[in-house]
C-alpha positions as CSV (number, residue, x, y, z in Angstrom):
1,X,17.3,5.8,16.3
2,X,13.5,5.6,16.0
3,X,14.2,5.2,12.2
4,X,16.4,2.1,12.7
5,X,14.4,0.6,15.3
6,X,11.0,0.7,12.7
7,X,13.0,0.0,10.2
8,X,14.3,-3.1,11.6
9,X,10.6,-3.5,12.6
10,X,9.4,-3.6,9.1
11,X,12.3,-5.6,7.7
12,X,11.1,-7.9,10.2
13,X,7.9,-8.6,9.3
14,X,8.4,-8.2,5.7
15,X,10.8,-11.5,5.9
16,X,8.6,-13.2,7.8
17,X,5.9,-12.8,5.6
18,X,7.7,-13.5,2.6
19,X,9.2,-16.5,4.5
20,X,6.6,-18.7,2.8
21,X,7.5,-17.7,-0.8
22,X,10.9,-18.2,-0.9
23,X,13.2,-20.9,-1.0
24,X,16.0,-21.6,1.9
25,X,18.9,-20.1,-1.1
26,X,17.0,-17.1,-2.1
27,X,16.9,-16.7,1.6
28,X,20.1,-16.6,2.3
29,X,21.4,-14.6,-0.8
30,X,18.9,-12.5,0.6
31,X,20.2,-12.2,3.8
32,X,24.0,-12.2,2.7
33,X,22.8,-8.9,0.5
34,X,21.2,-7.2,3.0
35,X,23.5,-7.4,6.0
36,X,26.2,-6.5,3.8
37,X,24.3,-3.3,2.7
38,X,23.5,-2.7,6.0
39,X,27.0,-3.1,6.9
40,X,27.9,-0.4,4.2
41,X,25.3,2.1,5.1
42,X,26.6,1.9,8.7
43,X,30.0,2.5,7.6
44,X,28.8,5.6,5.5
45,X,26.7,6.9,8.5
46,X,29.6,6.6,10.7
47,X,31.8,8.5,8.3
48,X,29.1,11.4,7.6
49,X,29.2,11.8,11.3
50,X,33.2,11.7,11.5
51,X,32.9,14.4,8.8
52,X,30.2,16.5,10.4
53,X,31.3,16.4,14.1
54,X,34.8,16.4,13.1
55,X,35.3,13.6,15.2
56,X,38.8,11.9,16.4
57,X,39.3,8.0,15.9
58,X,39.2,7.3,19.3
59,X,35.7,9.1,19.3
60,X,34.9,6.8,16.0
61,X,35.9,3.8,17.5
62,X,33.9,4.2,20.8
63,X,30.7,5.4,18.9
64,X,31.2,2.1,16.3
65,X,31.5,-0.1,19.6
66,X,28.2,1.7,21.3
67,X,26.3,1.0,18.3
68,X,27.1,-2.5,17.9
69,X,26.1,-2.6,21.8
70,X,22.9,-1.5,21.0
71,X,22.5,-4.0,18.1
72,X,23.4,-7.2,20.1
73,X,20.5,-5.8,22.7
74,X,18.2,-5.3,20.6
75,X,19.0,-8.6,18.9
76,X,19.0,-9.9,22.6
77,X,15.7,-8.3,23.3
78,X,14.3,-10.0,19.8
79,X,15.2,-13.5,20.5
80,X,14.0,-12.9,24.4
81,X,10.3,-12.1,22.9
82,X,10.1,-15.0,20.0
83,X,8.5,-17.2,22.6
84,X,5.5,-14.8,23.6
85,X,5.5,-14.0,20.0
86,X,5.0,-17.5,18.7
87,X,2.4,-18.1,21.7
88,X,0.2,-15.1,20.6
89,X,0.3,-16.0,16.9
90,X,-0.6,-19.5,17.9
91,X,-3.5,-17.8,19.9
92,X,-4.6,-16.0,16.8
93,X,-4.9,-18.9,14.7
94,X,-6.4,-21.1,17.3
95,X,-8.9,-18.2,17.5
96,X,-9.6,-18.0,14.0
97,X,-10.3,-21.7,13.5
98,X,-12.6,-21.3,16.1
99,X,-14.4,-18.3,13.9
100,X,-14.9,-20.7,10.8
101,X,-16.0,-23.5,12.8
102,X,-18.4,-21.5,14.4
103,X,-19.1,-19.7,11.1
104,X,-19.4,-23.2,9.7
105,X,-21.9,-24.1,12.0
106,X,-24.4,-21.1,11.3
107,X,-24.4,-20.8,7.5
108,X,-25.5,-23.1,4.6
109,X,-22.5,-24.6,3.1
110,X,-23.2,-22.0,-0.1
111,X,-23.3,-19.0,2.1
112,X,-20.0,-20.8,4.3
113,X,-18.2,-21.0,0.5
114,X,-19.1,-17.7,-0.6
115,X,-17.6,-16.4,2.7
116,X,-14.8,-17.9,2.5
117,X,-13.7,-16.5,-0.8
118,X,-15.4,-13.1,0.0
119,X,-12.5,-13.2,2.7
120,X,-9.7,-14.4,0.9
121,X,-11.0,-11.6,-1.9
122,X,-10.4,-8.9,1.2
123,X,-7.4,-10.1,2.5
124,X,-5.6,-10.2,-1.1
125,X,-7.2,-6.6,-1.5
126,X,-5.3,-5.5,1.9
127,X,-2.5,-7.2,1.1
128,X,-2.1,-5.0,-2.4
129,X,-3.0,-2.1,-0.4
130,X,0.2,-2.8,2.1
131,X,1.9,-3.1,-0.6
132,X,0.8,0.1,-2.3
133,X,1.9,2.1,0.8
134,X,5.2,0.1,0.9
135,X,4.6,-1.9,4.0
136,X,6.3,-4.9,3.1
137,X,9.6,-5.6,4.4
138,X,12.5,-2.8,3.2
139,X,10.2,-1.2,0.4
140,X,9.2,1.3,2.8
141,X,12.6,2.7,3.5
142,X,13.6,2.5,-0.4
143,X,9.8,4.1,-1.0
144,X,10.4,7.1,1.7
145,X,14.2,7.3,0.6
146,X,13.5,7.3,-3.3
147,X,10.8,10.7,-2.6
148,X,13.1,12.0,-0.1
149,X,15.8,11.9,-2.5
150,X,14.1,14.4,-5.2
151,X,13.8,16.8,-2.5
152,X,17.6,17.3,-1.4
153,X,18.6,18.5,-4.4
């Protein structure tokens, strides 16, 4: 459950931050392809565990309606936060404007320029680091499940 929950997490984040690259149809071709592989994967999971526990249909069809509980919470518990979420980002930017005025302020506007693109140079360095480790959005299930995979056989 931990899995799915970080999972969701990441998947999260990763279409947020990819929100500003795409355009509203690779969005939602996006979308439409991951929910329906979700969809499947919940049906297979569901199965293995029908299999493994030698479980009866009534036991199936109680599990299936507890887990789609759980998801409408946790969807219920996502949309419940988006406020403070969208508050503390605001926070962060508001923040960060502050920084460069203030950084503004102090340096020459040579040592304000070369700053700003030693910045940008470190943020594109992180992001390419993220990336590396698979911190973007699904990669980092499809990373962990493609060197889990060599190892089950």
């Amino acid at each position: 459950m931990k899995k799915l929950i970080l999972a969701i997490a990441f998947i999260g984040m990763g279409s947020f931050a990819m929100a500003q690259t795409t355009t509203p149809q690779d969005k939602e071709v996006r979308k439409a392809e991951f929910q329906q592989k979700r969809q499947q994967k919940e049906q297979e999971h569901l199965a293995q565990m029908q299999k493994d526990l030698n479980l009866n249909q009534s036991q199936v069809a109680q599990i299936k309606a507890l887990h789609e509980k759980r998801k409408d919470d946790m969807k219920a518990d996502f949309a419940k936060n988006k406020e403070a979420r969208q508050a503390k980002m605001d926070e962060m930017k508001a923040k960060r404007a502050q920084m460069d005025a203030d950084m503004k302020k102090i340096l020459t506007p040579t040592q304000y320029d070369k700053w700003q693109a030693d910045r940008k140079a470190k943020m594109e360095a992180r992001k390419v680091a993220m990336k590396d480790k698979g911190m973007k959005g699904g990669k980092m299930m499809k990373k962990h499940m493609e060197t889990a995979a060599p190892q089950a056989n």
